[in-house]
C-alpha positions as CSV (number, residue, x, y, z in Angstrom):
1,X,101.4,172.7,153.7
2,X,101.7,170.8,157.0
3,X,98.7,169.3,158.2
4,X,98.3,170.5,161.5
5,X,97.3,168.4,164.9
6,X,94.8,168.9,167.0
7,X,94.8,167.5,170.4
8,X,91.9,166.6,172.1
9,X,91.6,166.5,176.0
10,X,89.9,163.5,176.3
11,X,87.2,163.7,179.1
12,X,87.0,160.7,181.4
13,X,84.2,158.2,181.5
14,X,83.1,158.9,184.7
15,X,83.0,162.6,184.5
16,X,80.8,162.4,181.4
17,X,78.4,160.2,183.6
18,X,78.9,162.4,186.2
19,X,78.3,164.9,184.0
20,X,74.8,163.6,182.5
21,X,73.5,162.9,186.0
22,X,74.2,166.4,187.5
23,X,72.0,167.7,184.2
24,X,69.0,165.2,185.3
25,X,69.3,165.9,188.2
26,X,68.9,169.5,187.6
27,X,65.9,168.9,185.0
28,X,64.1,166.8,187.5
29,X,64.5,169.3,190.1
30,X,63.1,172.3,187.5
31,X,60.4,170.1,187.1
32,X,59.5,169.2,190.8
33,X,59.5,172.9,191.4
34,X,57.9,173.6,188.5
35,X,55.0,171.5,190.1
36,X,55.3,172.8,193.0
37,X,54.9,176.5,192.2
38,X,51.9,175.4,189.5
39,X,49.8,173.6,192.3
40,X,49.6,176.4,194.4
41,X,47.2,178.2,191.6
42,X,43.8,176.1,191.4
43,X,43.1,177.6,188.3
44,X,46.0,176.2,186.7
45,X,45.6,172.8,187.9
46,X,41.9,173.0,186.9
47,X,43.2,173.7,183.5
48,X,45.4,171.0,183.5
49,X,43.1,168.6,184.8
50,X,40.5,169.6,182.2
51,X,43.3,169.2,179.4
52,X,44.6,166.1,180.1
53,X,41.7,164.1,181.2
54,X,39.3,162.3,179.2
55,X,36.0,162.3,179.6
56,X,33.5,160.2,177.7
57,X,30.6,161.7,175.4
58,X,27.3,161.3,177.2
59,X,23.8,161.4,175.1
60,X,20.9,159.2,175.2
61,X,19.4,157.7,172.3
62,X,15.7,157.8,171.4
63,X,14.0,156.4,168.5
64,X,11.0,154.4,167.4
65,X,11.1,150.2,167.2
66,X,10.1,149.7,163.6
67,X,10.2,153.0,162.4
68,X,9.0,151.6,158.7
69,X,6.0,150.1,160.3
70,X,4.9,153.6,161.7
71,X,1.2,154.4,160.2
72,X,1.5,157.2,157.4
73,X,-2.3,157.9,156.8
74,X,-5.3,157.4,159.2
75,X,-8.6,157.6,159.4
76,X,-11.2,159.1,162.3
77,X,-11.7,156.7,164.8
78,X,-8.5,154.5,163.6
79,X,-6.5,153.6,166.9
80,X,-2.8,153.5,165.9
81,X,0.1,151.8,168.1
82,X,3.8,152.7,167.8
83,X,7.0,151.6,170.5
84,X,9.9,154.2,171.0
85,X,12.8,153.5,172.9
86,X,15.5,155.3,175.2
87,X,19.0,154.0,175.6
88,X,20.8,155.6,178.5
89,X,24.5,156.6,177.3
90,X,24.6,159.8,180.2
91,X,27.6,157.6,182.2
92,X,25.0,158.1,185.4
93,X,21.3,156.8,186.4
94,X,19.3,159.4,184.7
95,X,15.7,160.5,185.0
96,X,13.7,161.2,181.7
97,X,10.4,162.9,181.7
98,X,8.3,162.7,178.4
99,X,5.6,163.9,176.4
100,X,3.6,162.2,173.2
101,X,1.9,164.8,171.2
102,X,-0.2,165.3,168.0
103,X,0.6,168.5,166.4
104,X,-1.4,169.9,163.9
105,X,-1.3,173.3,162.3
106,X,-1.2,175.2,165.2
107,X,-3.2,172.8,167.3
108,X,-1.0,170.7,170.1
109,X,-3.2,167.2,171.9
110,X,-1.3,165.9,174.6
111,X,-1.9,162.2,174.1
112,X,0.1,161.0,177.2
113,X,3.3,161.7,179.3
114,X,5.4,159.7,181.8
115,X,8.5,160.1,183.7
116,X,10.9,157.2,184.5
117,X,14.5,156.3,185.3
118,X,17.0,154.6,183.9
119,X,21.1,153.4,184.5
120,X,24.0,153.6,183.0
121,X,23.3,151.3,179.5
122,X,19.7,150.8,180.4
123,X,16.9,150.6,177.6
124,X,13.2,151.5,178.6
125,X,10.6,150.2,175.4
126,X,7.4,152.4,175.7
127,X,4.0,151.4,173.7
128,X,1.6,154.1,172.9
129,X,-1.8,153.5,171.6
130,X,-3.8,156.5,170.3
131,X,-7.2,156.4,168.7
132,X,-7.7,159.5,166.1
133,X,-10.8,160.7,167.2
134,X,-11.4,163.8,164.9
135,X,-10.6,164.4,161.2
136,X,-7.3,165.5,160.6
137,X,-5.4,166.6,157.2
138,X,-2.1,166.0,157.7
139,X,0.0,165.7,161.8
140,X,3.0,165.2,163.4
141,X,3.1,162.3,165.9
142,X,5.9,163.5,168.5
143,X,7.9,162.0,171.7
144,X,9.9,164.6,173.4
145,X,12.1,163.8,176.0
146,X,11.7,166.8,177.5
147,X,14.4,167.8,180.1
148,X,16.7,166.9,176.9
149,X,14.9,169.1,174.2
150,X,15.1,165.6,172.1
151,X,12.6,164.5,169.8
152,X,11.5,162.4,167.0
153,X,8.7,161.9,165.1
154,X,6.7,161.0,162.4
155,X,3.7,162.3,160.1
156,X,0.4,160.8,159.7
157,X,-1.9,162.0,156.9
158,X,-5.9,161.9,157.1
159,X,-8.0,159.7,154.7
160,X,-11.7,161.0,154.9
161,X,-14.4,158.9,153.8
162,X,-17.0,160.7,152.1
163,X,-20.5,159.1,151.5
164,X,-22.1,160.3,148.5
């Protein structure tokens, strides 16, 4: 059996890149129109915008300086002194009302509240100094940044002394 010939027409160099530039020309032009049609819907630019764009996670942090220092039991009358701090991470000044509270049981003592700003990065150090005043069995020292809903906080238990 003969092997059989095949003849190729060869194509020229500059029709091939003739060729190739005609096809990106015609992708570029899908694309600009593409673009064009797409940007006349906001929704669908909103939804690319949200899709392609980064945006940073904002929180603050809030905890207490020395948290193993924090008093565990007390007794009446015993003033007690703890720092917390807040550490702005919101990417914007923010404002940060407070509240300090003893909770026991059911019972809730406002011990103090503040409001104050910081910006972007910015640490505030607040120190709180309570004096237990009544007997208590066992309470929950809280700070509650309250336009957040964040809190922490720690228990204190009561030591009564009983005269025989």
């Amino acid at each position: 059996m003969a092997k059989k010939k095949t003849n190729y027409k060869k194509i020229s160099n500059s029709n091939y890149r003739l060729n190739i530039f005609l096809f990106f020309l015609a992708i570029g032009l899908l694309i600009i129109l593409s673009i064009r049609i797409l940007s006349q819907n906001k929704d669908v630019m909103n939804t690319i915008a949200l899709a392609t764009t980064i945006k940073p996670e904002t929180f603050t942090e809030l905890y207490f300086e020395n948290h193993t220092s924090l008093p565990s039991t007390v007794t009446t009358n015993q003033t007690i002194t703890f720092t917390f701090t807040v550490h702005n991470l919101e990417y914007r000044s923010y404002t940060y009302p407070y509240e300090i509270s003893l909770n026991e049981k059911s019972n809730k003592t406002i011990i103090d509240r503040g409001i104050f700003t910081l910006p972007q990065n910015g640490y505030k150090t607040i120190s709180e100094t309570y004096t237990i005043t009544r007997p208590i069995t066992r309470a929950k020292i809280a700070v509650t940044l309250t336009n957040l809903h964040q809190d922490i906080f720690f228990w204190i238990t009561g030591v009564h002394n009983y005269v025989q």
